[in-house]
Each structure stands twice: as C-alpha cells, then as structure tokens.
DSSP file (Angstrom, degrees, kcal/mol; ACC not computed):
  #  RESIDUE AA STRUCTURE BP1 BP2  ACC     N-H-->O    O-->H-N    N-H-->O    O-->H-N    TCO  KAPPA ALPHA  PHI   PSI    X-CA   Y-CA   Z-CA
    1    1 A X              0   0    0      0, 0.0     2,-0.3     0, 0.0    12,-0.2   0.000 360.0 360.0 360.0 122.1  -10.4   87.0   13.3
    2    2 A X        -     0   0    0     10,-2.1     9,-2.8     2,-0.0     2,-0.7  -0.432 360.0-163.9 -28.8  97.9   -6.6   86.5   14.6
    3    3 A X  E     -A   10   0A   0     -2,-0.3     2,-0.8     7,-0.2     7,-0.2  -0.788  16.2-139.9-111.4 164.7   -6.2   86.8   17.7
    4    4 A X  E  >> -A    9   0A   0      5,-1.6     5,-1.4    -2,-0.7     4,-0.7  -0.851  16.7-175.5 -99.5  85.7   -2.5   87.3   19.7
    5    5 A X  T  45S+     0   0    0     -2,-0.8     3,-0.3     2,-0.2    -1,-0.2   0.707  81.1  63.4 -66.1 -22.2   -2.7   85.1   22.8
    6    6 A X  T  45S+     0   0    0      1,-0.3    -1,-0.2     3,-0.1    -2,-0.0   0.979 123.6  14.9 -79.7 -56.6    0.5   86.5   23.8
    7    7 A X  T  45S-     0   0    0      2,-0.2    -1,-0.3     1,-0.0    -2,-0.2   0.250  94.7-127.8-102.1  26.6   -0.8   89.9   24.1
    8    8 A X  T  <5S+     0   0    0     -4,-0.7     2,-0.3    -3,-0.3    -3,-0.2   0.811  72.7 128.1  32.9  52.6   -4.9   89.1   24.1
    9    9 A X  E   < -A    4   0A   0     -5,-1.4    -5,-1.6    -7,-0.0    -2,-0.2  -0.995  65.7-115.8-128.1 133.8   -4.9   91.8   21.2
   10   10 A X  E     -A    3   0A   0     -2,-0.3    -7,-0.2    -7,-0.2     3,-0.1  -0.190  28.4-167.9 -46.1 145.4   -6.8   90.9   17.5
   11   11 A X        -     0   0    0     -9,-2.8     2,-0.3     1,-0.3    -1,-0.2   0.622  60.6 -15.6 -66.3-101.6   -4.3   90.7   14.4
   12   12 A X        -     0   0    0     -9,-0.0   -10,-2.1     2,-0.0     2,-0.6  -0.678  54.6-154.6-128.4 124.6   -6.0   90.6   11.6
   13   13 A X        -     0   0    0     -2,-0.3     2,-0.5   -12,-0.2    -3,-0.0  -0.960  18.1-162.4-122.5 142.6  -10.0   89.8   10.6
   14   14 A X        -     0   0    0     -2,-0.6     2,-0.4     2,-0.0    37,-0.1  -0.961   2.0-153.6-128.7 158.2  -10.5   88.6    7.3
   15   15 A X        -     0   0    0     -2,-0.5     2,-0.3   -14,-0.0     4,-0.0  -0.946  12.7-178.7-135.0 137.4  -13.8   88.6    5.7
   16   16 A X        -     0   0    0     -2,-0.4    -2,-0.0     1,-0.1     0, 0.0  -0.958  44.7-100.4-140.2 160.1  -15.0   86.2    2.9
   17   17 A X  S    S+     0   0    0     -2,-0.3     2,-0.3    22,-0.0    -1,-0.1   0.893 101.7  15.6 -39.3 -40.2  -18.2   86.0    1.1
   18   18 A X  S    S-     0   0    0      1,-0.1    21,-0.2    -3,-0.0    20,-0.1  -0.857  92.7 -75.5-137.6 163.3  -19.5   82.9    3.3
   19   19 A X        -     0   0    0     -2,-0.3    19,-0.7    18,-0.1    20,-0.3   0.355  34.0-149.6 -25.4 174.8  -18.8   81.2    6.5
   20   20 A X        -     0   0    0     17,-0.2    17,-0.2    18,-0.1    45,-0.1  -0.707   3.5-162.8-151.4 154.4  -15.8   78.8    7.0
   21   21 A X        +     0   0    0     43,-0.6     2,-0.3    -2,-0.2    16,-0.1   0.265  65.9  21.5-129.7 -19.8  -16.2   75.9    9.5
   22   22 A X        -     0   0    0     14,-0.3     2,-0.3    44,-0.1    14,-0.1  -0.851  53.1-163.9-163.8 179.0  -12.6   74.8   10.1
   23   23 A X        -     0   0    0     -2,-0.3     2,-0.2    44,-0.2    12,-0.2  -0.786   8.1-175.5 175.6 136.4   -8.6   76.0   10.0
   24   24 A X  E     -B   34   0B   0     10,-1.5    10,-1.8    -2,-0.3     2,-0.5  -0.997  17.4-136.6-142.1 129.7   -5.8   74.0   10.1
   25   25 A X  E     -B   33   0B   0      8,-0.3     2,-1.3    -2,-0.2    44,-0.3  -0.765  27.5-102.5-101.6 139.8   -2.3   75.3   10.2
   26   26 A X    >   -     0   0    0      6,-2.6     3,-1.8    -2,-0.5     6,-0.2  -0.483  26.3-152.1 -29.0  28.0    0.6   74.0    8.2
   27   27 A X  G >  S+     0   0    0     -2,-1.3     3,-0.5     1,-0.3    -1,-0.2   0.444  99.4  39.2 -44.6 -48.0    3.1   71.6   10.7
   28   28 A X  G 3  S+     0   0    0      1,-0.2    -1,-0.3    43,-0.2    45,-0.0   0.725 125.0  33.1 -88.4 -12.7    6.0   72.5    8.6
   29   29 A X  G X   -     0   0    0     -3,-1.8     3,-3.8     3,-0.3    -3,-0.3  -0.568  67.8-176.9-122.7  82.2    5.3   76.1    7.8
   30   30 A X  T <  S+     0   0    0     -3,-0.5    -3,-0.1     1,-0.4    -2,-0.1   0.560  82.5  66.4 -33.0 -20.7    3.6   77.6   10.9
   31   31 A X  T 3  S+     0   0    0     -5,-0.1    16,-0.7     1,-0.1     2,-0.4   0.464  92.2  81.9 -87.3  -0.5    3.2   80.7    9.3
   32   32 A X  E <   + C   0  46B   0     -3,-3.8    -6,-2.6    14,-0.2    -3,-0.3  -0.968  55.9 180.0-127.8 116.0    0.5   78.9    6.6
   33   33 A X  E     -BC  25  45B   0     12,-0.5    12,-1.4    -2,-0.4     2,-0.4  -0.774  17.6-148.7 -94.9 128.9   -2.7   78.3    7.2
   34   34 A X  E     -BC  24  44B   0    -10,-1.8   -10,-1.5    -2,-0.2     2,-0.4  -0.959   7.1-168.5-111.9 163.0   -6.3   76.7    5.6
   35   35 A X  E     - C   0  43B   0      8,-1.4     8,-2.6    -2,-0.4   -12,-0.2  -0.984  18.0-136.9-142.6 124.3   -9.8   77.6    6.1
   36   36 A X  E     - C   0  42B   0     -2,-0.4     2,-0.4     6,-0.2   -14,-0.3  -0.398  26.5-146.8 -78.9 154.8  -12.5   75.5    4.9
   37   37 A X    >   -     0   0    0      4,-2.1    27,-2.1   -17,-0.2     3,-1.3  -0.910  20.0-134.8-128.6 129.9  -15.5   77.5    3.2
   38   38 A X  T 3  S+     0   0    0    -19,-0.7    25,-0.8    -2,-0.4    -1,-0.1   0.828 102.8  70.5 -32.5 -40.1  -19.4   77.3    2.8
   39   39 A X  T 3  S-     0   0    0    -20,-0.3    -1,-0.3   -21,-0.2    23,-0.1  -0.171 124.3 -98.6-103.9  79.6  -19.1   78.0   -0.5
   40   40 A X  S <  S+     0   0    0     -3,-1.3    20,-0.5     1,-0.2    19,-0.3   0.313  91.0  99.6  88.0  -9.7  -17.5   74.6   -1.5
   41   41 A X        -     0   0    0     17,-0.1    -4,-2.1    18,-0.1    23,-0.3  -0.443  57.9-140.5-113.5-176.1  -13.5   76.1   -1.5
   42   42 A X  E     -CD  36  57B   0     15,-1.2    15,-1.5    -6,-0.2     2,-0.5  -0.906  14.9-159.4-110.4 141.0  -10.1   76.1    0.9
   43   43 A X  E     -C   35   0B   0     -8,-2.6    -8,-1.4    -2,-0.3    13,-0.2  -0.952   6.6-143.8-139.0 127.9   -8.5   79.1    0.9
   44   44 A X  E     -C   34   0B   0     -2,-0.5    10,-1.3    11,-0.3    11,-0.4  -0.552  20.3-153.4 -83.9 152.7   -4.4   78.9    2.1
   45   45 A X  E     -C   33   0B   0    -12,-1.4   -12,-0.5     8,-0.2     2,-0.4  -0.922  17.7-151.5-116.9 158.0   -3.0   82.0    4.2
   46   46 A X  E     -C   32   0B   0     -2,-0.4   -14,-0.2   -14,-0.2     6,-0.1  -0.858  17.2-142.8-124.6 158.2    0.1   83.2    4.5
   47   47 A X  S >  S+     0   0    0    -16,-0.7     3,-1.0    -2,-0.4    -1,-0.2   0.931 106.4  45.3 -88.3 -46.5    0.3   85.1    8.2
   48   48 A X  T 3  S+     0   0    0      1,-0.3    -1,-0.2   -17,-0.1   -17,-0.0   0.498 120.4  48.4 -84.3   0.7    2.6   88.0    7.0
   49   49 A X  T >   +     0   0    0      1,-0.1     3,-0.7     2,-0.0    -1,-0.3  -0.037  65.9 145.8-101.6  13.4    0.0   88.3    3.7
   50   50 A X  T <   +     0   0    0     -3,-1.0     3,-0.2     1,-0.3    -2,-0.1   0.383  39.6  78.3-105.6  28.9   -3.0   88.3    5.0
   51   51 A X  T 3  S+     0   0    0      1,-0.2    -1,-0.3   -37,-0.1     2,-0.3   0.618 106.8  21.5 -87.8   9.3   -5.4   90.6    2.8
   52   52 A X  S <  S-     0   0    0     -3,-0.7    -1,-0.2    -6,-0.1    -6,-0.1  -0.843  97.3 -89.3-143.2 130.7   -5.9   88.1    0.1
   53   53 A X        -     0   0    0     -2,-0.3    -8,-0.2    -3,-0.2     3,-0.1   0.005  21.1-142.4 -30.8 131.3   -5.5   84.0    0.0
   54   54 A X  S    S-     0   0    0    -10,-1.3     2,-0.2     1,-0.1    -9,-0.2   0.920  84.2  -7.3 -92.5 -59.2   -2.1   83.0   -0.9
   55   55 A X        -     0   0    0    -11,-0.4     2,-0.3    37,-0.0   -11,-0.3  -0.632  61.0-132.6-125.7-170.5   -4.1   80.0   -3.0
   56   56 A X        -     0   0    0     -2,-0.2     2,-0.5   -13,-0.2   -13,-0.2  -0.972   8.1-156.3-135.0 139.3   -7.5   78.5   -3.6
   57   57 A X  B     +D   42   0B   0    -15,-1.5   -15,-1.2    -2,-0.3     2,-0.5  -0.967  23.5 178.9-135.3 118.9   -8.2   74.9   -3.5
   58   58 A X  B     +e   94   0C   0     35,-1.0    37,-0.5    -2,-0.5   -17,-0.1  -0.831  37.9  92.9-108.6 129.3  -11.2   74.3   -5.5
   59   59 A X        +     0   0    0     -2,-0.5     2,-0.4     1,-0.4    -1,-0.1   0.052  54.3 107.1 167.4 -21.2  -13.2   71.0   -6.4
   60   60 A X        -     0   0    0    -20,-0.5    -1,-0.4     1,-0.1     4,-0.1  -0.596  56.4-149.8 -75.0 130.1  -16.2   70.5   -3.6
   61   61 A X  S    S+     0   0    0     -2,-0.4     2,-0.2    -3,-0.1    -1,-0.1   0.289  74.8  12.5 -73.4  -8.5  -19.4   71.2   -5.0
   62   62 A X  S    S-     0   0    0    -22,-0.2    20,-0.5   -23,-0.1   -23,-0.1  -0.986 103.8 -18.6-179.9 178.4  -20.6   72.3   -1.7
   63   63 A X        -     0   0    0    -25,-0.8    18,-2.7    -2,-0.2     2,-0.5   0.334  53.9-128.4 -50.1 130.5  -19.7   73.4    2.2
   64   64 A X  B     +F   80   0D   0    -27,-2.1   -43,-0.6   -23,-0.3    16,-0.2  -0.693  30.0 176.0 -77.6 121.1  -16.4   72.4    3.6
   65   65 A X        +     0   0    0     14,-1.8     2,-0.4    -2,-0.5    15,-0.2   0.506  55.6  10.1-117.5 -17.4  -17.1   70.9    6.6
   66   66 A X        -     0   0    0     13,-1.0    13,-0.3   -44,-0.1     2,-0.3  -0.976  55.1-169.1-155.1 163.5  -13.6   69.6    8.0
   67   67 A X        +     0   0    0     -2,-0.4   -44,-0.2    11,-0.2     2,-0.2  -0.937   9.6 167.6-168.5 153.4   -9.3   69.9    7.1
   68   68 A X  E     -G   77   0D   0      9,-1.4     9,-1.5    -2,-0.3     2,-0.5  -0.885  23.5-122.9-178.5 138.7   -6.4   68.4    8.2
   69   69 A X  E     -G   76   0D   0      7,-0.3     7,-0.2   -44,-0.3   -42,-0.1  -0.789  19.6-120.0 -92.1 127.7   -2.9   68.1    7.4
   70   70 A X        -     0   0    0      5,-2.5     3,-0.3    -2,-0.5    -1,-0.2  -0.007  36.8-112.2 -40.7 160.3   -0.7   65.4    6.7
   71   71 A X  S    S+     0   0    0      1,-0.2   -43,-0.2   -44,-0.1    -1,-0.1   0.970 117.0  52.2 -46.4 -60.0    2.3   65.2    9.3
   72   72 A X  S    S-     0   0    0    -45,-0.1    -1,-0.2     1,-0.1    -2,-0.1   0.400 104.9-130.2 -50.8 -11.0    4.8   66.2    6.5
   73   73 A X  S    S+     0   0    0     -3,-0.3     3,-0.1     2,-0.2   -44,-0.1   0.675  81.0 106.0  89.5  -4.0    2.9   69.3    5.5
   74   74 A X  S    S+     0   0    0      1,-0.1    16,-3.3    16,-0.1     2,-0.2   0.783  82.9  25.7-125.6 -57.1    2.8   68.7    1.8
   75   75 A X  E     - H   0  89D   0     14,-0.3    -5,-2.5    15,-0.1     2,-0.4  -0.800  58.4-162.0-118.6 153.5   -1.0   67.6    1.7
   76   76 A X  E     -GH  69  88D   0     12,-2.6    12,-0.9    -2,-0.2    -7,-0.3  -0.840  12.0-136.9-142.6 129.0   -4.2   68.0    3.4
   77   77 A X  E     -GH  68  87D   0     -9,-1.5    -9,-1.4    -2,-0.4     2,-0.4  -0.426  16.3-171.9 -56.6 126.8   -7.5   66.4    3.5
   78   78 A X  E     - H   0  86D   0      8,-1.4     8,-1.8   -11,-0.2     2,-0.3  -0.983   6.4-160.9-110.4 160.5  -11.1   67.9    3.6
   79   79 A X  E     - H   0  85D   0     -2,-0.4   -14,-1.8   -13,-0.3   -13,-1.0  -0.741  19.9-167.0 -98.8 155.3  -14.5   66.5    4.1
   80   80 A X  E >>  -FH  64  84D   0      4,-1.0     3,-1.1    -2,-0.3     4,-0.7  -0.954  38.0-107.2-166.6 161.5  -17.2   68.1    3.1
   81   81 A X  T 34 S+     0   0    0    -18,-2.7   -18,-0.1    -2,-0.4   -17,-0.1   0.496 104.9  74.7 -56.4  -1.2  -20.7   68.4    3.2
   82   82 A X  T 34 S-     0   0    0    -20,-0.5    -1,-0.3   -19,-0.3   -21,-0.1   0.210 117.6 -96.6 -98.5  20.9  -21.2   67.0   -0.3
   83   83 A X  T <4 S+     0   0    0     -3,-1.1     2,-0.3     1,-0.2    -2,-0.1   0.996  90.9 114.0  89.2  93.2  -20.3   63.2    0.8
   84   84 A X  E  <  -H   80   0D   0     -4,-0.7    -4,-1.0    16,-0.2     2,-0.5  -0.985  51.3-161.4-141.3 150.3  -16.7   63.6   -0.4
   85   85 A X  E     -H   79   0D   0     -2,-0.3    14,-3.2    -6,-0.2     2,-0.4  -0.793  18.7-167.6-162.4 130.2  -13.2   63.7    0.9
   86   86 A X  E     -HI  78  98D   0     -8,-1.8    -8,-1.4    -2,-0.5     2,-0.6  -0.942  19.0-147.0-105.2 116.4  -10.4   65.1   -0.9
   87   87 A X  E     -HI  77  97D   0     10,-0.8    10,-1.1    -2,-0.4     9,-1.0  -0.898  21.8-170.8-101.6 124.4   -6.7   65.3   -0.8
   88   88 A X  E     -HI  76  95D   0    -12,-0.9   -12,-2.6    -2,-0.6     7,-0.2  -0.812  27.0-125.7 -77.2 125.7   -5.0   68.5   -2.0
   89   89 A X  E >   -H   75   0D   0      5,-0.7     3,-2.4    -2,-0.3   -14,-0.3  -0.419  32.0-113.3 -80.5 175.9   -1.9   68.9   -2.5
   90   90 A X  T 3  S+     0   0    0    -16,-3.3    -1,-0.2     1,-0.3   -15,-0.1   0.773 112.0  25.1 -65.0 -20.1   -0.6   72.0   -0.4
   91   91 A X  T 3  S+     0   0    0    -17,-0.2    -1,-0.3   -36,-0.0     2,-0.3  -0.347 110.1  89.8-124.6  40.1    0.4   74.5   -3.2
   92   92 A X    <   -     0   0    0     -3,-2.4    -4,-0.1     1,-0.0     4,-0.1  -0.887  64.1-147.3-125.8 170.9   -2.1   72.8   -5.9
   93   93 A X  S    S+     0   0    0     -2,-0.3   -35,-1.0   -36,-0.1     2,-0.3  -0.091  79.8  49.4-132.8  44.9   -6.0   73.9   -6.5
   94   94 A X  B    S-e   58   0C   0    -37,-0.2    -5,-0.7    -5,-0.1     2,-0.3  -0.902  87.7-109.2-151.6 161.3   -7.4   71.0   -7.3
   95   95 A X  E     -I   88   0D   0    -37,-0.5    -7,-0.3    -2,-0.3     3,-0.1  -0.582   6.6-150.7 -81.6 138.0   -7.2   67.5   -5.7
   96   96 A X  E    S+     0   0D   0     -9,-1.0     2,-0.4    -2,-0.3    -8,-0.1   0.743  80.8  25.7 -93.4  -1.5   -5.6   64.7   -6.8
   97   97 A X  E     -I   87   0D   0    -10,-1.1   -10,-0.8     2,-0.0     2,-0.5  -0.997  60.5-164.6-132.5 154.0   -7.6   62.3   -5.4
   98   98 A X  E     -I   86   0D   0     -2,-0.4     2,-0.5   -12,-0.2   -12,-0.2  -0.948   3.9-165.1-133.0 126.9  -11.5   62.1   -4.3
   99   99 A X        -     0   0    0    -14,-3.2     2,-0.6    -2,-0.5    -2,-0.0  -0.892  11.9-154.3-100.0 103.4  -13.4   59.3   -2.0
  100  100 A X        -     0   0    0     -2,-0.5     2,-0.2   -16,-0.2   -16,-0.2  -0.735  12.6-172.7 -93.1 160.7  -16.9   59.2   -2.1
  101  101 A X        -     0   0    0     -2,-0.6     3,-0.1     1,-0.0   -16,-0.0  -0.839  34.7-114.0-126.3 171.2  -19.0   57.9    0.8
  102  102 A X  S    S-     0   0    0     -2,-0.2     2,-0.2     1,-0.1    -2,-0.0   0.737  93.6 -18.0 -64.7 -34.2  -22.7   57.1    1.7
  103  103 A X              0   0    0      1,-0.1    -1,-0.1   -19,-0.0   -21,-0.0  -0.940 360.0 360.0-165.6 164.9  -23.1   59.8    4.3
  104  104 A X              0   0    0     -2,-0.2    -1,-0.1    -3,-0.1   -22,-0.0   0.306 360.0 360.0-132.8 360.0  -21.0   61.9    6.4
C-alpha cells in the first residue's frame, strides 16, 4: 500500500500473487518505482499507472531479497535469495549481467 504522508491518507494498494521484500524508487524519475518479489521477479511502477506493472524484470530463480538503483537511474541491482546478484537495465526484463556468490 501507498501511503500520502502529506495527507496521512492511502493511494493506492496493489496486490500481487506473492510477497515482495523491498522498493526502490527511480532517482531520476521519482514517479517510477521497483518492487522485488518472492516469486523470483521485479516488477517497475509507474505512480500515475498503477493497476498493472509498467515492466517485469525476470531472470532470479527464486525470492528477491534486495534492490537498488544506480545514481543515474538507468540500472538497478537485486540480490536475491538464490545466491545471485543482478543488474537490470531499467526499461529491460532481463539482466545483462549475473554474479554468483557462496552465500548471501
């Protein structure tokens, strides 16, 4: 759920099949958001859109556990519970690169 700190009133709830664990907002377009997901995706929002994901970013094999954006806005990083970390770019739905590690 969305809330409006200005006027402590909800926006918007959006509901998706499974949990998500993190949200990271855009630094260069403040109105676009992502939300890491249980089942393995990202899904981008647009603020003034928000009954369906503006994209999908697909490639983790299982829960997405963390996101962050580059400074510039253009990419973002997730971790995720499947000893990965991926950078997407922002308007692609697949990664272009993947790092595995031992543990997370």
């Amino acid at each position: 759920m969305l809330f409006d700190i200005n006027g402590n009133t909800p926006l918007k709830k959006i509901f998706l099949k499974n949990k998500s664990a993190c949200i990271c907002w855009n630094p260069h377009e403040p109105i676009n958001f992502v939300v890491g997901n249980e089942d393995g995706n990202c899904y981008t929002f647009d603020m003034w859109k928000l009954d369906e994901a503006k994209m999908i970013h697909k490639d983790h094999v299982n829960a997405v556990l963390s996101v962050d954006f580059a400074p510039h806005g253009k990419e973002f990083v997730t971790g995720s519970y499947d000893k990965t970390v991926r950078i997407f770019p922002a308007y692609s739905g697949w990664s272009r690169e993947v790092y595995h590690t031992k543990r997370m």
